[in-house]
C-alpha positions in Angstrom: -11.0 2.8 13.2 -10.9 6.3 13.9 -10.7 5.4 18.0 -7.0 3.5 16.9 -5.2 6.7 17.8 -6.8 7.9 21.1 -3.6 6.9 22.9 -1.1 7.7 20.8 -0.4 10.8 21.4 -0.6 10.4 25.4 2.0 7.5 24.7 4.4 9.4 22.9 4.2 12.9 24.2 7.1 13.5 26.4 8.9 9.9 25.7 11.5 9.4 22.9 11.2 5.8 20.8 14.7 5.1 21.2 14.1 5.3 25.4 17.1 2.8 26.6 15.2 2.3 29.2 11.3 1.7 28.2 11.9 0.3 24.8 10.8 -3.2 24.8 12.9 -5.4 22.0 11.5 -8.8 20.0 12.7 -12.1 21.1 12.0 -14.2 18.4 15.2 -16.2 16.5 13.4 -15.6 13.2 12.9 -12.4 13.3 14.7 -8.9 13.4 14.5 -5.3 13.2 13.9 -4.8 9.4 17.0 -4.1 7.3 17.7 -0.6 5.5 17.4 -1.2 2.1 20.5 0.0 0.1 20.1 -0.9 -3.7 17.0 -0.1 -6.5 16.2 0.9 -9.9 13.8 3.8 -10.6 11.0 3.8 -13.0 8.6 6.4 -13.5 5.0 7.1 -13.7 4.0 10.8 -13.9 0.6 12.8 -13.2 1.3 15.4 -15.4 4.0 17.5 -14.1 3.6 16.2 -10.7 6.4 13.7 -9.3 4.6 10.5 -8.6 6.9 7.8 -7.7 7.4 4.4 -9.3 8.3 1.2 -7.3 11.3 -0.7 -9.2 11.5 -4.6 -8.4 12.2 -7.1 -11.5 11.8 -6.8 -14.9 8.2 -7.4 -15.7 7.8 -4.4 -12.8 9.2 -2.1 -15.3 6.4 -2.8 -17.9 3.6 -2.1 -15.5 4.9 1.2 -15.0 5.1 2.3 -18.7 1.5 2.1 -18.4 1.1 3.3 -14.8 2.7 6.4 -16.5 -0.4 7.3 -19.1 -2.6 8.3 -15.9 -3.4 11.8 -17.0 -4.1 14.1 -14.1 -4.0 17.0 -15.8 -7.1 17.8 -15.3 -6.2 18.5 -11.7 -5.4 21.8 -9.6 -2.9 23.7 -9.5 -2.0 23.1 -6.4 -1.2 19.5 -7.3 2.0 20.7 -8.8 4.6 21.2 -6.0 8.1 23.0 -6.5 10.6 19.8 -7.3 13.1 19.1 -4.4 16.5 21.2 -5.6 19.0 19.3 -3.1 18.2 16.0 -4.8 18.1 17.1 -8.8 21.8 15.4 -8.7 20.2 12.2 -7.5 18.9 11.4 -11.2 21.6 8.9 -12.1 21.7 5.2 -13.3 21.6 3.2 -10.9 22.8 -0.6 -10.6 20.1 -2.8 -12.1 18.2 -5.7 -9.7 18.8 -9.5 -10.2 15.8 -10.2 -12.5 13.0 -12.6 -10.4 9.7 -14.0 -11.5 7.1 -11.5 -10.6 5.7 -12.5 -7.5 2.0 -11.6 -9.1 2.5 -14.9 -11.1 3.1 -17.3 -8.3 -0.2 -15.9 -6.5 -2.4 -18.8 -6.2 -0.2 -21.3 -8.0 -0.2 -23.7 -5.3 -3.5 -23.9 -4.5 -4.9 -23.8 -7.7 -3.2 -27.1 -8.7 -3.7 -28.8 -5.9 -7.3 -28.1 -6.5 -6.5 -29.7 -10.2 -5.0 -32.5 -8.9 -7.1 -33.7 -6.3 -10.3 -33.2 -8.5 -9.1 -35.5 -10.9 -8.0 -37.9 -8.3 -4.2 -37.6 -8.6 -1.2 -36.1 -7.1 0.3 -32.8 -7.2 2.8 -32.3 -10.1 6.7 -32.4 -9.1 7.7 -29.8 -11.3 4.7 -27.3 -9.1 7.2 -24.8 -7.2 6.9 -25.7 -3.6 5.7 -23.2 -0.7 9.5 -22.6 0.2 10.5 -22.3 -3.6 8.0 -19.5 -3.6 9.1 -18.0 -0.5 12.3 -17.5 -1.6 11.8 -15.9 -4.8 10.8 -12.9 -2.1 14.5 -12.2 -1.5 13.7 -12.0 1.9 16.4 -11.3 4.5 17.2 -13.6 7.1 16.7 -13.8 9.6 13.0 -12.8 8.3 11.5 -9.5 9.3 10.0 -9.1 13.1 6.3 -8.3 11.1 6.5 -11.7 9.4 6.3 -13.4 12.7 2.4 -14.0 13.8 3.5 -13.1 17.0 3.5 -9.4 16.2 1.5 -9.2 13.1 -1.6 -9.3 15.4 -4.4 -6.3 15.5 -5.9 -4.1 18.7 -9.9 -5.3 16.9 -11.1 -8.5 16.5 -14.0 -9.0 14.0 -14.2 -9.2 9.9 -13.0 -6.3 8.2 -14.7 -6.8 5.6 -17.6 -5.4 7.2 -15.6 -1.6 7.2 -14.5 -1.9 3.8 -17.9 -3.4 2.2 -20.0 -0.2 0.6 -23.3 0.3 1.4 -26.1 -0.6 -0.9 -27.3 2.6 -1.0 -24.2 4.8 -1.4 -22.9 6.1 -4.6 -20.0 4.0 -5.7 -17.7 7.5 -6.0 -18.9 8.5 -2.7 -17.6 5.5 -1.2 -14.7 5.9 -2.6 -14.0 9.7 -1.8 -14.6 8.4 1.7 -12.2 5.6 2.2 -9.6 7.9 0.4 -10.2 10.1 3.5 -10.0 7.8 6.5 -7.3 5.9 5.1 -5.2 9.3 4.4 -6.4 10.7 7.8 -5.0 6.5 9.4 -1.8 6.7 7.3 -0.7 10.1 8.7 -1.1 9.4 12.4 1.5 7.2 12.0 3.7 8.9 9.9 3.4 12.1 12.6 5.1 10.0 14.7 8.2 9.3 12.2 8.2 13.0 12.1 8.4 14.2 16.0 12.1 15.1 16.9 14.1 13.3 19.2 16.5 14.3 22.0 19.3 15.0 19.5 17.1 17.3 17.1 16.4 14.0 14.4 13.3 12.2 13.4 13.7 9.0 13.5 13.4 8.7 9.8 15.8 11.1 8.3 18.2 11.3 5.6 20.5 9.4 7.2 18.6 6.6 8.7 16.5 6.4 5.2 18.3 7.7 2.0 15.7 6.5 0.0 12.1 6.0 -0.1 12.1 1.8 -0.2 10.5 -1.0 1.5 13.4 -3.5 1.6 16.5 -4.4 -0.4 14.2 -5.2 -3.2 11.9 -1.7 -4.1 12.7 1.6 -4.2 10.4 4.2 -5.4 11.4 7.3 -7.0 9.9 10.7 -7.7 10.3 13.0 -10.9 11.3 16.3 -10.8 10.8 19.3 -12.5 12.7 17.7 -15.9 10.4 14.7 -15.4 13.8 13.0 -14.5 13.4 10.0 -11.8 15.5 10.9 -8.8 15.2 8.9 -5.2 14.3 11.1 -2.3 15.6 11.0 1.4 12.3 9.0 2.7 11.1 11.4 5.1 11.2 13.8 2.0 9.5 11.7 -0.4 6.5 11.4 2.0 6.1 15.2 2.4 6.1 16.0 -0.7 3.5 12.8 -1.0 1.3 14.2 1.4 1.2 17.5 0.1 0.2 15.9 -3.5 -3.0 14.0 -1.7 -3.7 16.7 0.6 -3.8 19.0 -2.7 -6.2 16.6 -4.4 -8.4 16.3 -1.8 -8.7 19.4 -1.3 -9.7 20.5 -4.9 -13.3 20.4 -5.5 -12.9 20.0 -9.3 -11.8 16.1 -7.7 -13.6 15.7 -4.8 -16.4 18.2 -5.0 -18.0 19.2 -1.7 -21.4 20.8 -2.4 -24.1 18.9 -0.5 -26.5 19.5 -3.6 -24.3 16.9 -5.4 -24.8 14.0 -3.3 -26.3 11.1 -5.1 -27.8 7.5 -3.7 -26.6 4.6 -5.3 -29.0 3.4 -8.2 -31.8 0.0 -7.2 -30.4 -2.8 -9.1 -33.9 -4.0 -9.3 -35.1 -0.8 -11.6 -31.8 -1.2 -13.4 -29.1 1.3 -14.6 -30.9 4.4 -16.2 -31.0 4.2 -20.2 -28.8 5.7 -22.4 -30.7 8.6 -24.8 -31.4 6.7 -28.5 -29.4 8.3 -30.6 -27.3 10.9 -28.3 -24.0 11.6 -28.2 -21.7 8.0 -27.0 -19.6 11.0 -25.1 -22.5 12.3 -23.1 -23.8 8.5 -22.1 -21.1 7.7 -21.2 -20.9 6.2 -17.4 -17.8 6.0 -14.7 -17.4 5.9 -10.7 -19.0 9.0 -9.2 -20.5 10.9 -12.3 -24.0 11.1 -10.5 -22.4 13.0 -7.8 -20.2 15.3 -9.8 -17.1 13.6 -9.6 -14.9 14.2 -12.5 -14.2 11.7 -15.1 -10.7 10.6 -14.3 -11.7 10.3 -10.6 -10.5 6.5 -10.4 -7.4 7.1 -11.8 -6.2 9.7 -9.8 -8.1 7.7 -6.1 -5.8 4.6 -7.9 -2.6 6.5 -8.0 -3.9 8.0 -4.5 -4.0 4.4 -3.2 -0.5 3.2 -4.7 1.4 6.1 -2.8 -0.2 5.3 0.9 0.5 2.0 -0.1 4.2 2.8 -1.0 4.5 4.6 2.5 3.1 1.7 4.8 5.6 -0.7 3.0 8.2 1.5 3.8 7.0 1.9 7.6 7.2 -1.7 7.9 10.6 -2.9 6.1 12.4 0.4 8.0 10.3 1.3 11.2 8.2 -1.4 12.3 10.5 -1.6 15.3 11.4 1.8 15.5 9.6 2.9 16.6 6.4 1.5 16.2 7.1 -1.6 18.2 8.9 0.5 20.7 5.9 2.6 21.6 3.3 -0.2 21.1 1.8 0.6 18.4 2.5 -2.2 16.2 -1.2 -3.7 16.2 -2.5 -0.2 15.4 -0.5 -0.1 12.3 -1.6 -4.0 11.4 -4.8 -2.9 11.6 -5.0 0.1 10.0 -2.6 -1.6 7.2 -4.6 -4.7 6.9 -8.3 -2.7 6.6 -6.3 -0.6 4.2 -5.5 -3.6 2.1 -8.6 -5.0 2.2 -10.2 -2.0 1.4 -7.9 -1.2 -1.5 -8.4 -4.5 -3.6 -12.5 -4.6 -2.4 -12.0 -1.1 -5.0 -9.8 -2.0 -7.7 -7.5 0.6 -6.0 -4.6 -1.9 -5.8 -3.2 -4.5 -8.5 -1.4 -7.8 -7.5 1.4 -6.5 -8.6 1.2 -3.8 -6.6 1.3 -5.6 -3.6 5.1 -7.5 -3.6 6.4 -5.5 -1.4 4.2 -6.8 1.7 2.8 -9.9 -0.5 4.8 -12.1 2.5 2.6 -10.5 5.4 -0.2 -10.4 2.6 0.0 -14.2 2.4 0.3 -14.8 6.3 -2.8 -12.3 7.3 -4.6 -15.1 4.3 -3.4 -18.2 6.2 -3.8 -17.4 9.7 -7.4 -16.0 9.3 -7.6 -12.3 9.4 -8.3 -11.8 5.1 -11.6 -13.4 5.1 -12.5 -16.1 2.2 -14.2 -14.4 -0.6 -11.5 -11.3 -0.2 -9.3 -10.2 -3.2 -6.8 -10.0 -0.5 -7.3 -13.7 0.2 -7.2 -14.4 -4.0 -4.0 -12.2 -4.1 -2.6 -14.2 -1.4 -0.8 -17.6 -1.7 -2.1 -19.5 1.3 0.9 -22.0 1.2 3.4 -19.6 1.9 1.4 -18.0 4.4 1.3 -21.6 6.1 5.0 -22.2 5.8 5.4 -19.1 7.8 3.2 -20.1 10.4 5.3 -23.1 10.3 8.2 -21.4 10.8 7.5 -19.5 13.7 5.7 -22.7 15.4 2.2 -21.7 15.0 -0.3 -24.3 13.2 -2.9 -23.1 10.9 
């Protein structure tokens, strides 16, 4: 994966993205550059001091924050804790609330699962089952739909199963394997995101305050970031991932969380001999197990690689919804960032990194990289997915499962 950016910066070095001349433009009548989003809620989640930012969709969202918000990091460097962002502190005001939608979590698998019912006992499909377009339009999606959406650019520069990069190694230590994908996921993420960042001709990034207010991934979700009052306040976008990449960076680089010593390595234990027992009669405290204790990882190591995962997450979702043509599709890049995205995916749920609900915000390219082959069966990102909307969408843009 790490060979996915040998051209990019030969492609972009001494070209703009917004060339009137070499830009190339999508064709397709259902699809167009993604829409700036322009209305959200915030909720919060916090890592102790540290603005972590919450996405804000429906109602039932709001409840999985509350308890996104008792991850404890405080156990963390210092250098986790960065200086709030003083030119948005008068950002932290109410903002209009969202129509309320069923979560989209809940429709996963709906269809399929009761067509499954129905033809095991012989029968027919109930007529009160929300049908594929039903579904697809509790999305809110714009229309016409996104370019991304269209399987005519939601193709990848690899062909294979992915699966085969995200599966871990029978003989590496489940916290090792995890440290690692938190690496060459952050080191994917920010290729791309050093693009958004170059200047153009007329001194702006493509993604500035202008362009992107706030940090969102269509008109739908909007993630905010707490400041120093542990108030939520949006962020610019191109702010919100800096000081995002300055948390990760900071966590990776604190060996407290991902210790570095080589004397710390451990192999991952032979099933066949079984887990190790605990002492009879010791302390419950000191037998007690998590991801990564054999190699010195710390004991809230999952929950801060979790909230890790939900922020790159956050910041592909808003590449897509407000740059996959610009400038991405611009400098051809778009297959890079499918397939870095959809290996990241895969990669995430394979962990436990990512939630269903986690996913809305790109559950409609979720659901088409399910139909149209590239989530393997036996995938969480194929369980997450609902393959009938993912089949309508092929159906849409003319292309048969």
């Amino acid at each position: 994966m790490s060979n996915l950016f040998s051209g990019i910066n030969a492609r972009f070095r001494g070209a703009t993205a917004k060339s009137s001349s070499g830009n190339k433009s999508p064709t397709s009548s259902t699809s167009s550059q993604p829409l700036t989003p322009t209305s959200g809620i915030p909720s919060s989640s916090s890592a102790s001091g540290l603005p972590i930012g919450t996405a804000s969709s429906s109602a039932d969202h709001l409840a999985s924050s509350s308890s996104a918000s008792n991850i404890n990091l405080a156990g963390s460097s210092s250098s986790s804790t960065l200086p709030p962002s003083h030119s948005s502190s008068s950002l932290a005001t109410k903002l209009p609330p969202l129509p309320t939608s069923p979560s989209l979590a809940q429709t996963i698998g709906t269809i399929g699962s009761m067509d499954e019912q129905a033809g095991a006992r012989g029968g027919s499909v109930s007529s009160g089952a929300p049908t594929a377009d039903e579904i697809l339009a509790s999305y809110h999606l714009p229309r016409p739909l996104p370019v991304w959406l269209n399987p005519s650019y939601a193709k990848h520069i690899v062909r294979g199963n992915f699966m085969t990069l995200s599966a871990r190694p029978k003989t590496v230590e489940q916290g090792e394997w995890i440290a690692h994908q938190i690496v060459e996921h952050y080191r994917n993420l920010w290729n791309f995101v050093r693009v958004l960042h170059e200047k153009e001709d007329d001194g702006l990034s493509v993604c500035n305050s202008a362009s992107c207010p706030r940090m969102s991934a269509g008109t739908n979700h909007s993630f905010t970031w707490l400041n120093a009052r542990r108030e939520p306040v949006e962020l610019p976008a191109y702010e919100y991932m800096t000081l995002m990449q300055r948390w990760i960076s900071g966590k990776i680089d604190d060996t407290k969380i991902f210790p570095t010593e080589a004397s710390g390595v451990s192999y991952a234990i032979n099933a066949s001999f079984g887990a190790p027992p605990l002492t009879p009669g010791g302390d419950p405290n000191t037998n007690r197990d998590w991801a990564g204790k054999r190699s010195g990882f710390p004991e809230n190591f999952v929950e801060v690689c979790q909230t890790i995962f939900r922020q790159m997450f956050r910041v592909y979702a808003h590449l897509y919804w407000a740059h996959f043509t610009d400038p991405f599709y611009h400098l051809n890049l778009e297959k890079q960032l499918n397939s870095c995205f959809s290996h990241f995916v895969l990669t995430a749920t394979a962990l436990d990194m990512l939630k269903p609900h986690e996913l809305e915000p790109m559950q409609p390219l979720i659901d088409l990289w399910a139909a149209n082959g590239t989530f393997p069966q036996g995938s969480k990102a194929y369980e997450f997915a609902n393959l009938q909307v993912g089949e309508r969408l092929l159906q849409i843009s003319g292309v048969t499962a």
